[in-house]
C-alpha positions as CSV (number, residue, x, y, z in Angstrom):
1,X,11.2,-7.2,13.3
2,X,11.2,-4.9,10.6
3,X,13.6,-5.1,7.9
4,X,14.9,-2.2,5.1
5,X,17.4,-3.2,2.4
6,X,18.9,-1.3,0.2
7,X,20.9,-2.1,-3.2
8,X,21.5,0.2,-5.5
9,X,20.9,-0.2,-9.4
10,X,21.5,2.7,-11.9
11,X,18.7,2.4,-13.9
12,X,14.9,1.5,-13.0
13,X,14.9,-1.4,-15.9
14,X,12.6,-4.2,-14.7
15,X,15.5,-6.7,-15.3
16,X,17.9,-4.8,-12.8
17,X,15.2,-5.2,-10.1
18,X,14.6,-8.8,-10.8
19,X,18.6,-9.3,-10.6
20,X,19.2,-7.5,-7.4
21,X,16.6,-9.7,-5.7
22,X,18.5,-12.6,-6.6
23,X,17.2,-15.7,-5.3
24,X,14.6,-14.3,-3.0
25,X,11.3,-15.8,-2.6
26,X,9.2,-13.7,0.1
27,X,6.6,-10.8,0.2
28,X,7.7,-7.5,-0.3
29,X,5.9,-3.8,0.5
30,X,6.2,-2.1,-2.6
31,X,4.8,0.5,-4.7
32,X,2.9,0.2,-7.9
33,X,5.5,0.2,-10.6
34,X,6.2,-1.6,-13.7
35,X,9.9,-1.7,-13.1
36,X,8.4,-4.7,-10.4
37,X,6.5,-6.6,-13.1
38,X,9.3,-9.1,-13.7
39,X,10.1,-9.8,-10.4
40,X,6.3,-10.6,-9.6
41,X,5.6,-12.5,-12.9
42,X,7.0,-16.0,-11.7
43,X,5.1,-15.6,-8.2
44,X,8.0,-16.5,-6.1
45,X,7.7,-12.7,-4.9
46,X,4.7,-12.0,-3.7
47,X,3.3,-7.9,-3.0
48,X,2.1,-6.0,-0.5
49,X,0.8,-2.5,-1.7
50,X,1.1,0.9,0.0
51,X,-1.3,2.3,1.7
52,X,0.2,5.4,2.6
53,X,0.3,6.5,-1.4
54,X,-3.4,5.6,-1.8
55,X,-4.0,7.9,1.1
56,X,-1.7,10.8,-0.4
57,X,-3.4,9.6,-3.8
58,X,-6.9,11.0,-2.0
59,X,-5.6,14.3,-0.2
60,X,-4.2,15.3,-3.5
61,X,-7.4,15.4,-5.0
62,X,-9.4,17.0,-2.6
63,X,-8.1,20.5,-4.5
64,X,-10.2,19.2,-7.5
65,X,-12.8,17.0,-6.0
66,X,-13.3,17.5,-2.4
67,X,-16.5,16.2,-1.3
68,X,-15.3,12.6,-3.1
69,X,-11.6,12.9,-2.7
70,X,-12.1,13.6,1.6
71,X,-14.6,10.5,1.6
72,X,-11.6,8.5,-0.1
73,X,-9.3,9.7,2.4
74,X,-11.4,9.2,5.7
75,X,-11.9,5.2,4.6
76,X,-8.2,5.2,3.9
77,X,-7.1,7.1,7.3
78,X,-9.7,4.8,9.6
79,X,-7.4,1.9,8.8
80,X,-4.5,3.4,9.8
81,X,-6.3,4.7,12.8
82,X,-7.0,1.4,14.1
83,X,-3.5,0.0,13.0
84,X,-2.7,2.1,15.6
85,X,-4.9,0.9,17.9
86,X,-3.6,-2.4,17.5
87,X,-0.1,-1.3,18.0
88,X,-0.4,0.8,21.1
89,X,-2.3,-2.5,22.4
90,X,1.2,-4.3,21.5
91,X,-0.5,-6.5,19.1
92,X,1.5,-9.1,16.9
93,X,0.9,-12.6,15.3
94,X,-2.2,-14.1,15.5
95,X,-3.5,-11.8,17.7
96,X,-3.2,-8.7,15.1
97,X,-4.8,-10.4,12.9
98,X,-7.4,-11.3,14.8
99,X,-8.3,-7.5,16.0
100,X,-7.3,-6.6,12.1
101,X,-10.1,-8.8,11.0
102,X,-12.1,-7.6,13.9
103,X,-11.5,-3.7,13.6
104,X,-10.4,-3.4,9.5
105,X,-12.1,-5.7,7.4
106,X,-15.1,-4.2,7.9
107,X,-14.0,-0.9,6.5
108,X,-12.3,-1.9,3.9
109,X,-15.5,-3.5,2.9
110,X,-16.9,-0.3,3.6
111,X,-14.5,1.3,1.5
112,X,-14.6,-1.3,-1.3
113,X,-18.3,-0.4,-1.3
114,X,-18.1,2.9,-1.7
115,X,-15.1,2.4,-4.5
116,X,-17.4,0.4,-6.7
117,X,-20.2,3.2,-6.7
118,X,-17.3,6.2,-7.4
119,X,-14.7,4.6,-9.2
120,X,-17.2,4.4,-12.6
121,X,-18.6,8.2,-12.1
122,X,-15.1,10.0,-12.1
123,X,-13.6,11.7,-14.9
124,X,-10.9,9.1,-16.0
125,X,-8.1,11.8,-16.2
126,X,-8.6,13.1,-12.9
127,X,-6.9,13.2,-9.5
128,X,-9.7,11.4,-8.1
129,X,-10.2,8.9,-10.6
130,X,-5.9,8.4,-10.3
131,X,-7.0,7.5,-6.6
132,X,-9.9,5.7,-7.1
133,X,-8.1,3.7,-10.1
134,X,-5.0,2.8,-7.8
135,X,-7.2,0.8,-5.1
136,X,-9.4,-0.3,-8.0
137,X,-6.0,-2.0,-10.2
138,X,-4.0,-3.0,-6.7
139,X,-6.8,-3.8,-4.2
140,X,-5.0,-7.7,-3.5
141,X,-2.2,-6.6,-2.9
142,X,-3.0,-3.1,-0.6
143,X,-5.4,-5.3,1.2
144,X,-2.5,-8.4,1.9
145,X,-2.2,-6.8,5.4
146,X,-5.6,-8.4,6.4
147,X,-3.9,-11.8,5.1
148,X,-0.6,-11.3,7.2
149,X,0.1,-9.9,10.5
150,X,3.6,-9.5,9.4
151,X,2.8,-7.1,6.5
152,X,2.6,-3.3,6.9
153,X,-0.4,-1.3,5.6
154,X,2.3,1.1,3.8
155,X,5.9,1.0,3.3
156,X,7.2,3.9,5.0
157,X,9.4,2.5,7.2
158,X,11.5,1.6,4.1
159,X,10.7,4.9,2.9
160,X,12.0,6.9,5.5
161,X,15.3,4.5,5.5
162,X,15.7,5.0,2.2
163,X,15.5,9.1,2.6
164,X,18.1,9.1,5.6
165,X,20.8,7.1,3.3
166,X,20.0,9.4,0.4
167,X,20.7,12.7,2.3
168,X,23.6,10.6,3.8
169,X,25.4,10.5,0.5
């Protein structure tokens, strides 16, 4: 099953991160952040990337690019299109990997193609090229769900947790 948890630190210091965690060895759905780098350094913590901010990542910049930025998206969204596929079929295991492999890797080779040709033509301070860079620095680990039935393609679920105990307080 899925699993949240929550521990609150005061500060977003690197160290505090790496403390909270403790002794835990284990992947983790995370976003990009340097605040992480210490707890990833060792490799006893592996990551999984978020898809879901790569995919806002490209909406954002359709208001700059839009041809480009809705190409970005569509790749982006067609994963978790057939995510959901697999999950209405009540895939899990072996099995999800299996139609992951079957139904995903082949457009995120798609979209890995298509990166490699944009990527190098955008201008480096824009939304786009934000978008483009973010799949470009963390493609391992937003692509570890292909590697791991048990990994998400984003981390809302924690998200969404995390945004209910927030308005709780």
């Amino acid at each position: 099953g899925k699993l949240a948890a929550f521990r609150y630190s005061p500060d977003k210091e690197g160290a505090s991160f790496k403390r909270i965690l403790g002794p835990f060895r284990g992947t983790m759905v995370l976003d990009a952040s340097s605040t992480h780098n210490a707890a990833l350094e060792d490799g006893s913590v592996q990551w999984a990337g978020c898809n879901a901010h790569g995919l806002r990542k490209f909406r954002d910049a359709k208001e700059v690019d839009p041809v480009l930025a809705a190409e970005g998206e569509r790749w982006i969204a067609s994963w978790f299109d057939k995510e959901r596929e697999a999950q209405e079929q009540g895939l899990h295991g072996s099995e999800l990997l299996q139609w992951r492999q079957r139904h995903i890797a082949p457009l995120v080779k798609g979209f890995k193609a298509w990166l490699t040709l944009v990527h190098p033509t955008v201008l480096p301070r824009s939304p786009l090229a934000e978008a483009t860079r973010y799949y470009a620095n963390y493609w391992r680990p937003l692509t570890a769900f292909l590697r791991d039935p048990n990994l998400p393609l984003d981390n809302n679920f924690a998200e969404r947790n995390l945004r209910a105990q927030a308005l709780g307080r």
